[in-house]
Residue frames relative to the residue before (quaternion, step in Angstrom):
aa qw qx qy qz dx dy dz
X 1.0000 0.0000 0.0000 0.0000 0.00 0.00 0.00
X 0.6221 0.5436 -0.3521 0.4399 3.52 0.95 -1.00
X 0.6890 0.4756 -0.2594 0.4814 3.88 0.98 -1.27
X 0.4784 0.6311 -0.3858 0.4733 3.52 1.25 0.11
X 0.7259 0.3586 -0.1004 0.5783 3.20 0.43 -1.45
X 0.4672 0.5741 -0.4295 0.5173 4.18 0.57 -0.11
X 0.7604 0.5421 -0.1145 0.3387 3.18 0.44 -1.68
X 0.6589 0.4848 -0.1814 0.5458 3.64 1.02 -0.91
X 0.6175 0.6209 -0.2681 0.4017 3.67 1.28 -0.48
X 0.2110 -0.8172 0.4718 0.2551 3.76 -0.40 0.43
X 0.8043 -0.3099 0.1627 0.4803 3.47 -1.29 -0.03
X 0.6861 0.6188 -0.0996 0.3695 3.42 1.06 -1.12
X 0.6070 0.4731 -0.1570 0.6190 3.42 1.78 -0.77
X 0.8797 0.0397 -0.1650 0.4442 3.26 0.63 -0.67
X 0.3569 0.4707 -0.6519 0.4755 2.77 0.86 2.08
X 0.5414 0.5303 -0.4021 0.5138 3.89 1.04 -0.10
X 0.5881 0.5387 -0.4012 0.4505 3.49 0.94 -1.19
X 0.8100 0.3630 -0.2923 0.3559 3.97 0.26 -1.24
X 0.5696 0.5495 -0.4758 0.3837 3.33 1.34 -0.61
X 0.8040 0.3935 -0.3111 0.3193 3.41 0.90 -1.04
X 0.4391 0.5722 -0.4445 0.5312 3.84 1.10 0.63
X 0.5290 0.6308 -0.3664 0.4336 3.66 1.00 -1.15
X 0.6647 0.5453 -0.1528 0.4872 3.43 1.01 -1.79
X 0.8724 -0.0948 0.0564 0.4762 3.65 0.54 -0.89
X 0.3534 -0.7690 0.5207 0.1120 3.08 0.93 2.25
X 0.8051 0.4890 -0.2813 0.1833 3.43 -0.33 -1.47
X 0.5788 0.6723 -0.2478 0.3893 3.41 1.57 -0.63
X 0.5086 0.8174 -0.2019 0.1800 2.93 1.62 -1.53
X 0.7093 0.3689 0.0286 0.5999 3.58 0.97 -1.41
X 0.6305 0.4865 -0.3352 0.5033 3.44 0.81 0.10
X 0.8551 0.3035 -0.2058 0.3664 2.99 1.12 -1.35
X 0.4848 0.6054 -0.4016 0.4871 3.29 1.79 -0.12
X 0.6018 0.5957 -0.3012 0.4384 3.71 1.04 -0.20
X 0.7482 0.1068 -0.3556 0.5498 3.42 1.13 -0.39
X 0.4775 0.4654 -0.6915 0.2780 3.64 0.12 0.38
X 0.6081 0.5678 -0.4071 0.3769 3.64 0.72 -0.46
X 0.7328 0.3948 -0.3197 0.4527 3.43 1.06 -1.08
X 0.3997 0.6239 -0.4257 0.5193 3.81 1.39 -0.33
X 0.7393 0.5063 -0.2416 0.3724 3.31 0.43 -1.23
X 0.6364 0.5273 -0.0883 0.5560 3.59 0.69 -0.83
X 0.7610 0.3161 -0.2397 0.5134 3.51 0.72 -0.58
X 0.4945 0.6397 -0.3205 0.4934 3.65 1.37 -0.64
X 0.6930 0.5050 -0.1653 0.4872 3.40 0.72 -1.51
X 0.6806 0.5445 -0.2369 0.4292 3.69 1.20 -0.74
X 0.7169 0.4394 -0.0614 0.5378 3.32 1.41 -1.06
X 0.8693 0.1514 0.0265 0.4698 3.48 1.06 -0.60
X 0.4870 -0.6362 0.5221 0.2925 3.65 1.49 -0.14
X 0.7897 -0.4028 0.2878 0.3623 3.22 -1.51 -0.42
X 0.6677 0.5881 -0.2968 0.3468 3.41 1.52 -0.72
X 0.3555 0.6159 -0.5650 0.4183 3.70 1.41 1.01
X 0.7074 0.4322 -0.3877 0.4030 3.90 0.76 0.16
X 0.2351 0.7996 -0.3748 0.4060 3.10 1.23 0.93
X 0.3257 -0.7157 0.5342 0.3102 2.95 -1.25 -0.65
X 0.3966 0.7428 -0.2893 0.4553 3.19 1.35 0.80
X 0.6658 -0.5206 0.1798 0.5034 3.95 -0.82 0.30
X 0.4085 0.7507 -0.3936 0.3387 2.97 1.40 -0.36
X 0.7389 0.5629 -0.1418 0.3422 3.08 1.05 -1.44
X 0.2861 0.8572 -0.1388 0.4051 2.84 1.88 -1.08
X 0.8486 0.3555 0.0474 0.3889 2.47 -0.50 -2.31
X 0.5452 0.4467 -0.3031 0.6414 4.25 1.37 -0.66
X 0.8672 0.2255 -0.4017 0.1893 3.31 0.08 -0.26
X 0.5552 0.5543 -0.3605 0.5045 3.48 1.76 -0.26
X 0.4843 0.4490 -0.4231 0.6203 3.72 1.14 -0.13
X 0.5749 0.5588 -0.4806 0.3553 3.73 -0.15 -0.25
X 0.6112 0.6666 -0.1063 0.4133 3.33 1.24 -1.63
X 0.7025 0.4591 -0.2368 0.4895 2.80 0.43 -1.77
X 0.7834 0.3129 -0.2889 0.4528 3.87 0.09 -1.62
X 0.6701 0.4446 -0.4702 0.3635 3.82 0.63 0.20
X 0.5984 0.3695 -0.3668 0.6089 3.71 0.91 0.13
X 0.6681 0.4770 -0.3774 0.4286 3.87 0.43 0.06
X 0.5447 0.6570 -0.2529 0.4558 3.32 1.53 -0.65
X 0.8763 0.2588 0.0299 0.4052 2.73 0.76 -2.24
X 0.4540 0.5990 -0.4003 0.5243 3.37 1.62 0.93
X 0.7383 0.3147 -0.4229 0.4207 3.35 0.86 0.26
X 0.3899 0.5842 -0.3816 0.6009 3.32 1.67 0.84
X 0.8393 0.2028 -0.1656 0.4764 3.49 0.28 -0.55
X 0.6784 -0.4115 0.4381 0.4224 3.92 -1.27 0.06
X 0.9243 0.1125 0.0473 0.3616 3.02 0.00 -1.12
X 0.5617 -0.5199 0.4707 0.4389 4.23 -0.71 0.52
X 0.7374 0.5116 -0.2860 0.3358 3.27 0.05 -1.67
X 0.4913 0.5028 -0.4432 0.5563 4.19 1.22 -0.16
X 0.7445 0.5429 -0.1472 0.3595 3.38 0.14 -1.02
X 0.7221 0.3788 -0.1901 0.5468 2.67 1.14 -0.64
X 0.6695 0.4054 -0.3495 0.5150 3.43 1.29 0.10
X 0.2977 0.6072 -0.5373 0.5040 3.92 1.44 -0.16
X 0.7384 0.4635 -0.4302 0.2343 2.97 0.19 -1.96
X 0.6775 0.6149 -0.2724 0.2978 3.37 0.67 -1.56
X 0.6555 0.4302 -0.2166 0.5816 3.75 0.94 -1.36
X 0.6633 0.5761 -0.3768 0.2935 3.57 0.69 -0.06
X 0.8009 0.1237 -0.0591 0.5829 2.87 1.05 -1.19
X 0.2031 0.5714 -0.6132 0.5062 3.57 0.99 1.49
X 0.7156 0.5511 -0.3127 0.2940 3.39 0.54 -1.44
X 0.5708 0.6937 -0.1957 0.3933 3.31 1.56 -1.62
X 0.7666 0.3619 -0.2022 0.4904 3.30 1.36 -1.30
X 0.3740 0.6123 -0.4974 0.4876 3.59 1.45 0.22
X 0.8900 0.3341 -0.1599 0.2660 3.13 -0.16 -1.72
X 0.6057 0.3781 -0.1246 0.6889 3.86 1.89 -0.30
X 0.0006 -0.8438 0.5355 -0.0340 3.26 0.89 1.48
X 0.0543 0.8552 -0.4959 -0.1405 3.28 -0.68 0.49
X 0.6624 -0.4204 0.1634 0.5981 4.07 -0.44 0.22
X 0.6664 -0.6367 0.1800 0.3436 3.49 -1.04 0.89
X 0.6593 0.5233 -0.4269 0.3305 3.61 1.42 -0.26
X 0.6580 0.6453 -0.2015 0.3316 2.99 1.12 -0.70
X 0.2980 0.6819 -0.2892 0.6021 3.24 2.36 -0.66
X 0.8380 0.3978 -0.2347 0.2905 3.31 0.06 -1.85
X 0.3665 0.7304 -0.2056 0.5385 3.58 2.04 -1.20
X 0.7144 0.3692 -0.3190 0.5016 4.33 -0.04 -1.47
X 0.7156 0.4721 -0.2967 0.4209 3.42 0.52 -2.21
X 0.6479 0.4312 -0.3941 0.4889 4.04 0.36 -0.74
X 0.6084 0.6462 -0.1734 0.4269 3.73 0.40 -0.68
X 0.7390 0.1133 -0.0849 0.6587 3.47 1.05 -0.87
X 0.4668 0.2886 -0.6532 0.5216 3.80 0.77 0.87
X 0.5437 0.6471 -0.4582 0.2752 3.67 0.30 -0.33
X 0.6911 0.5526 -0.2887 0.3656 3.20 1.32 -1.11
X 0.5030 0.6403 -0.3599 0.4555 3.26 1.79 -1.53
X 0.6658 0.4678 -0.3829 0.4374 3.80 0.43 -1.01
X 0.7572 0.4429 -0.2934 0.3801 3.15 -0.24 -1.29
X 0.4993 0.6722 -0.4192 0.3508 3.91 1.22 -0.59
X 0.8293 0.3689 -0.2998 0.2939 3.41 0.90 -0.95
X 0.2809 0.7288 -0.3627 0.5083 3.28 2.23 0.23
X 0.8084 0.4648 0.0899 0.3498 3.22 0.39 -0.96
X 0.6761 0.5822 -0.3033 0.3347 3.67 0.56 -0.87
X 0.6667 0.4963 -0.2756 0.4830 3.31 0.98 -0.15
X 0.3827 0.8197 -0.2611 0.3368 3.34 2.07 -0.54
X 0.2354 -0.5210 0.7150 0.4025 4.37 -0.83 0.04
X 0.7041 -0.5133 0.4120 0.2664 3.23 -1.85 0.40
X 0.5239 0.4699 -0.5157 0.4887 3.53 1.50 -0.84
X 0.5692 0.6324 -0.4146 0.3228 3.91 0.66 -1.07
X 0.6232 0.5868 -0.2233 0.4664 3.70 0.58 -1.13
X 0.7304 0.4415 -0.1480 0.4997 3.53 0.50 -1.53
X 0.5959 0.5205 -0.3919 0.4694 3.73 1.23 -0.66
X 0.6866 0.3931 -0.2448 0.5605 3.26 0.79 -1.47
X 0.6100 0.4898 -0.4281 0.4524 3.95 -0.58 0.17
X 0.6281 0.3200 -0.3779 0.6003 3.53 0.53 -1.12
X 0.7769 0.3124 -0.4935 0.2351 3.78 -0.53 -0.52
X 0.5579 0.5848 -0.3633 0.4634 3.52 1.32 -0.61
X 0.6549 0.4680 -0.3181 0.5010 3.76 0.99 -0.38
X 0.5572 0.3800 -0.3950 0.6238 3.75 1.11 -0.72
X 0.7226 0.3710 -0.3699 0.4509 4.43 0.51 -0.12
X 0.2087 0.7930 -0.5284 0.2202 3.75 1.70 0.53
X 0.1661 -0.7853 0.5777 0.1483 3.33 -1.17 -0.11
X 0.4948 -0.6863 0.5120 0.1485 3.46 -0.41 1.55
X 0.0354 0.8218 -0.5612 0.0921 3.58 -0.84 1.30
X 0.3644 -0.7357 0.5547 0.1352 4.03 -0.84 0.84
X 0.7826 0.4775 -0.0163 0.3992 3.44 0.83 -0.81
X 0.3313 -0.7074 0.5531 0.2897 3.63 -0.52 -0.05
X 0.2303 0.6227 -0.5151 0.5422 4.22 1.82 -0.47
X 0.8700 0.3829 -0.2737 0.1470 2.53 -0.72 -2.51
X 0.4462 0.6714 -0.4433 0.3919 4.07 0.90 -0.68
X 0.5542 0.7285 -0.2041 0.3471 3.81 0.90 -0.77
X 0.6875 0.6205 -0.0199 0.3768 2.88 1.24 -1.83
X 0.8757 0.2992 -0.0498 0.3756 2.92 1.73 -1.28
X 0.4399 -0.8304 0.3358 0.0642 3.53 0.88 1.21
X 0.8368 -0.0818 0.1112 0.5298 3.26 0.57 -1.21
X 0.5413 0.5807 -0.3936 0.4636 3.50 1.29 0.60
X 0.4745 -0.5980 0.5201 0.3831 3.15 -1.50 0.59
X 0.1292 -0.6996 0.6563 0.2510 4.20 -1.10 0.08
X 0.0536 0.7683 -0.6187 -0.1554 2.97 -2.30 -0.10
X 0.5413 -0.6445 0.4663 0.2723 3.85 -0.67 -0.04
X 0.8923 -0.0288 -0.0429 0.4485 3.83 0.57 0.09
């Protein structure tokens, strides 16, 4: 899965990708571990229709969060690092996999969601995590706008 996603990347991406591991070696293996385990559990719970734009989608991207600051806290001192990797990581993701601007607005809401929902949770088994996410994704809230993204504080959104 990982040589998949390598593969789709041009010269330019995965020279940002290494610079930004270079920068934070220690993250590296932690975080390539949960996008895989994110990855793997999406696919378990939802099939293909987590690359959507739908709660599904949601639900992959605040789980993404969650297992990249759970990973990369037992690598680092302190949550609050991790929990910014988490952030510069998958900002970066939404740099380099532009995608139209609601749907941008949809991932980036979606993975602060996870950062929240992390502190619900961190202490959680994974079946625990995956329980709580699906229900917050089945409580998603369907949005038209980039405004409307505003509105929602502590909910997961989506587009279709």
């Amino acid at each position: 899965m990982l040589w998949r996603i390598l593969k789709k990347l041009d010269f330019k991406q995965l020279f940002g990708l290494a610079w930004l591991f270079l920068k934070n070696p220690v993250y590296a293996v932690p975080t390539i571990f949960a996008t895989k385990q994110c990855m793997n559990i999406a696919y378990k719970e939802y099939g293909s229709k987590h690359h959507l734009g739908n709660p599904a989608n949601a639900f992959r991207h605040a789980l993404w969060v969650i297992l990249i600051i759970k990973k990369c806290s037992k690598w680092q001192s302190t949550e609050q690092k991790a929990k910014i990797w988490a952030k510069k990581f998958t900002d970066w993701h939404e740099d380099f996999s532009p995608n139209e601007a609601l749907e941008r607005a949809m991932d980036l809401h979606n993975n602060q969601m996870g950062n929240l929902f992390f502190e619900e949770v961190k202490h959680n088994s994974e079946a625990e995590i995956v329980s709580f996410l699906k229900q917050k994704a089945s409580e998603a809230v369907k949005i038209s706008t980039i405004e409307e993204v505003e509105n929602y504080k502590i909910k997961l959104v989506y587009i279709e």
